[in-house]
C-alpha positions in Angstrom: 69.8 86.6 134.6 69.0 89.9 132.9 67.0 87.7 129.8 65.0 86.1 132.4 63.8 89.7 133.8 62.9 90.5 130.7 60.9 88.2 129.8 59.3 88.2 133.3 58.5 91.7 133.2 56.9 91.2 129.4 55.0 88.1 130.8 53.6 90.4 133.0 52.4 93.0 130.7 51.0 90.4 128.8 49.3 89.0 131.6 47.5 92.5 132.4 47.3 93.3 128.6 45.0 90.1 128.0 43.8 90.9 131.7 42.7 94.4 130.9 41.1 93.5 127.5 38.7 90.7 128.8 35.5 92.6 129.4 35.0 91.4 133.0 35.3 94.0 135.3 36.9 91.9 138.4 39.6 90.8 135.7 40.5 94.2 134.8 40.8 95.4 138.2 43.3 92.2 138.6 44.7 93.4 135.3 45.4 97.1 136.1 47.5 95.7 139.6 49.3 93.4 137.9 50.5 96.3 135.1 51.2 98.4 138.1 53.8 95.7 139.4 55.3 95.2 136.0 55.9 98.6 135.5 57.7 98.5 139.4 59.8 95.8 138.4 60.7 97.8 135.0 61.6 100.7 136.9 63.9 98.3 139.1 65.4 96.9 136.2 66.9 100.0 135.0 68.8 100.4 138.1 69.9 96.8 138.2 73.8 96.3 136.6 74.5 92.9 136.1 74.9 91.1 139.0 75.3 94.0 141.2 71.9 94.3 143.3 70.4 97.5 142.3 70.5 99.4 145.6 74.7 98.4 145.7 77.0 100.1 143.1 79.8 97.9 141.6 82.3 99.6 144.0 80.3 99.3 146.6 78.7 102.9 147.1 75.1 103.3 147.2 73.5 103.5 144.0 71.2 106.4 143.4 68.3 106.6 145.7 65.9 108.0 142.7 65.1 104.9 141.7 64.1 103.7 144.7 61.6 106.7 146.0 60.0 105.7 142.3 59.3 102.8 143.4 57.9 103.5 146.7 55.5 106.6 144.8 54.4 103.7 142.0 53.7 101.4 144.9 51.4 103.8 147.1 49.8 105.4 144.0 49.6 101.7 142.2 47.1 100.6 145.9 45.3 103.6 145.9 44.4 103.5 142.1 43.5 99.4 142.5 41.7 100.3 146.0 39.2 102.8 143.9 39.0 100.7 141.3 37.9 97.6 142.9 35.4 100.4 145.2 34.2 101.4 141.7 33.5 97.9 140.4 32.0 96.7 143.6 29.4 100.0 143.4 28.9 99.1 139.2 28.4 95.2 140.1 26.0 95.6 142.8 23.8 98.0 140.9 24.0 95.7 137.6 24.2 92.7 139.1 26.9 91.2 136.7 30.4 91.5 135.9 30.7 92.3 132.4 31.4 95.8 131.3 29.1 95.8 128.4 26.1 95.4 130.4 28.1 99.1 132.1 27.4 100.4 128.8 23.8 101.5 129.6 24.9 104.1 132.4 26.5 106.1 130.1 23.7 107.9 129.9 
């Protein structure tokens, strides 16, 4: 169970590597949520023991909650940071007219 998180979780970093690199700006948007999640679920896997659920300890006390208000921050901060992204690529596509980012490169200024 714990080999097949792993290699979810570097699937997904994969994913949002390849995602991120591409050079279309919708895609990296996509990208940047989907490295947002892996990093959640890499966060969760630390707290996860076996086949304990990670919110349960083995004796059945709670676990501790630190993990958990993580994940709530990295959620909240992972929409607001995708929400001005995709805000920022909507402003750069309509003034271009085109999704690639090197045709971006002219604003620099």
């Amino acid at each position: 169970m714990v080999s097949l998180l792993v290699l979810v979780i570097a699937a997904l970093f994969a994913i949002a590597a390849y995602a991120i690199r591409h050079g279309n700006a919708i895609r990296m948007v996509i990208g940047l949520s989907i490295l947002a999640n892996a990093v959640n679920f890499l966060i969760i896997s630390v707290g996860f023991k076996g086949d304990v659920a990670p919110f349960v300890g083995a004796a059945g006390t709670p676990a501790d909650p630190l993990v958990q208000a993580l994940i709530l921050t990295a959620i909240v901060i992972g929409l607001g940071v995708t929400a001005f992204a995709l805000g920022l690529a909507y402003v750069l596509i309509r003034e271009e007219e085109s999704t690639e980012v090197e045709d971006f490169r002219r604003l620099k200024g």
